[in-house]
C-alpha distance (Angstrom), angle and dihedral (degrees) to the residues before:
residue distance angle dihedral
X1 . . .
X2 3.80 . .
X3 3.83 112.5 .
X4 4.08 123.6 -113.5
X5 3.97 109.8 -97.1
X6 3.99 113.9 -127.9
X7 3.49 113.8 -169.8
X8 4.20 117.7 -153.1
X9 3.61 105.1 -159.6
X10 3.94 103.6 -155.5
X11 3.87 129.6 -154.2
X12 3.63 136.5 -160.4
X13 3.54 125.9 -93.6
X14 3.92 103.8 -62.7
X15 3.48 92.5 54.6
X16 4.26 112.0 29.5
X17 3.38 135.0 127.4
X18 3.59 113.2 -107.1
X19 3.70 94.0 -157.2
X20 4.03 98.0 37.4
X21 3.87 94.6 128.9
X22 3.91 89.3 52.1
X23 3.69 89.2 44.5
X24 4.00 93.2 50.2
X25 4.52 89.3 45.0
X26 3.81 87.5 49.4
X27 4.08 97.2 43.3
X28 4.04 85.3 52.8
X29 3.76 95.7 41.5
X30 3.93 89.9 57.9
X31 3.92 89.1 50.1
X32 3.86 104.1 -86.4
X33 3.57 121.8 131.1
X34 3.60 105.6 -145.4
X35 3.75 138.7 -158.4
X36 4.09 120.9 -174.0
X37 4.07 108.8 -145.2
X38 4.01 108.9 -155.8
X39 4.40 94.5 -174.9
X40 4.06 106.9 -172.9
X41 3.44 123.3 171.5
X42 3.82 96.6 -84.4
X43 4.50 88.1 57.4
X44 3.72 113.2 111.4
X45 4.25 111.2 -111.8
X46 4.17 84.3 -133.2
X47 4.10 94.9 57.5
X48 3.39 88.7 47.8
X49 3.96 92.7 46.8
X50 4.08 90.5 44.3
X51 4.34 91.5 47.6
X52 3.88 88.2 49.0
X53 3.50 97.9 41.0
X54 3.94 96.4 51.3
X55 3.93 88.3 44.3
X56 3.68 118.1 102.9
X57 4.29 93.9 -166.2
X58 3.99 123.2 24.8
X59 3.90 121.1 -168.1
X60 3.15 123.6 -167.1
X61 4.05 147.8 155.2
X62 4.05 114.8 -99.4
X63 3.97 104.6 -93.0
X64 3.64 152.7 90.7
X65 3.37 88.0 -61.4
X66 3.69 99.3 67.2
X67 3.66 84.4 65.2
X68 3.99 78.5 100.8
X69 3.69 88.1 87.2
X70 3.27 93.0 88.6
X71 3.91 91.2 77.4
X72 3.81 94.6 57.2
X73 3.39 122.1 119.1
X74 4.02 122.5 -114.2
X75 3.57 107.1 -88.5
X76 4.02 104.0 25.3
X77 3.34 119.4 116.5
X78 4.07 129.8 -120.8
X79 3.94 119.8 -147.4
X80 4.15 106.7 -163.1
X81 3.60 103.0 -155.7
X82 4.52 98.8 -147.9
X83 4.14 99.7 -157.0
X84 3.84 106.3 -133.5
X85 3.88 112.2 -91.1
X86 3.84 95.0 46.0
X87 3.72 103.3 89.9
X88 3.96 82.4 148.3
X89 3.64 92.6 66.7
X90 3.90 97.9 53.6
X91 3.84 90.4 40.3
X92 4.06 86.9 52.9
C-alpha cells in the first residue's frame, strides 16, 4: 500500500521551523512519506508545481510563500503553520 505524501514547505531564516527535523521523523513514523521543499529564487515554478501536485498534505508557515497552494490537487489538505506573535494573521 503506497504511503500518503506530506509535503513540508521550508523557509529561510525569518520564518523556519525550529523543530522541522522532529516534525519530518514523526510525519514518517505515523506512516507518511515525506519530502521537505526549500524553493529560492533560483527553483524552477514546474518542480514546485509537480512536488505540490503529487502531495496529499502541505505545511507550511503563513506567507507569500504559501501562495504555492494554488498547485495542490483537489482534495489535499494545507496545514498553515501561524508563528507565535501573529494573532492577526490567524484572525485574517
Amino acid at each position: 500500500m503506497e504511503r500518503p505524501k506530506l509535503m513540508i514547505v521550508s523557509r529561510n531564516k525569518s520564518k523556519s521551523k525550529t523543530n522541522e527535523d522532529l516534525l519530518v521523523e514523526m510525519s514518517e513514523k505515523i506512516g507518511f512519506e515525506v519530502e521537505v521543499l526549500r524553493p529560492n529564487s533560483s527553483t524552477k515554478l514546474a518542480k514546485i508545481y509537480w512536488v505540490l501536485n503529487l502531495s496529499d498534505v502541505v505545511i507550511g508557515v503563513q506567507g507569500a510563500t504559501m501562495t504555492y497552494f494554488l498547485f495542490m490537487r483537489p482534495g489535499s489538505m494545507l496545514i498553515q503553520v501561524i508563528p507565535l506573535g501573529t494573532s492577526w494573521a490567524a484572525e485574517a
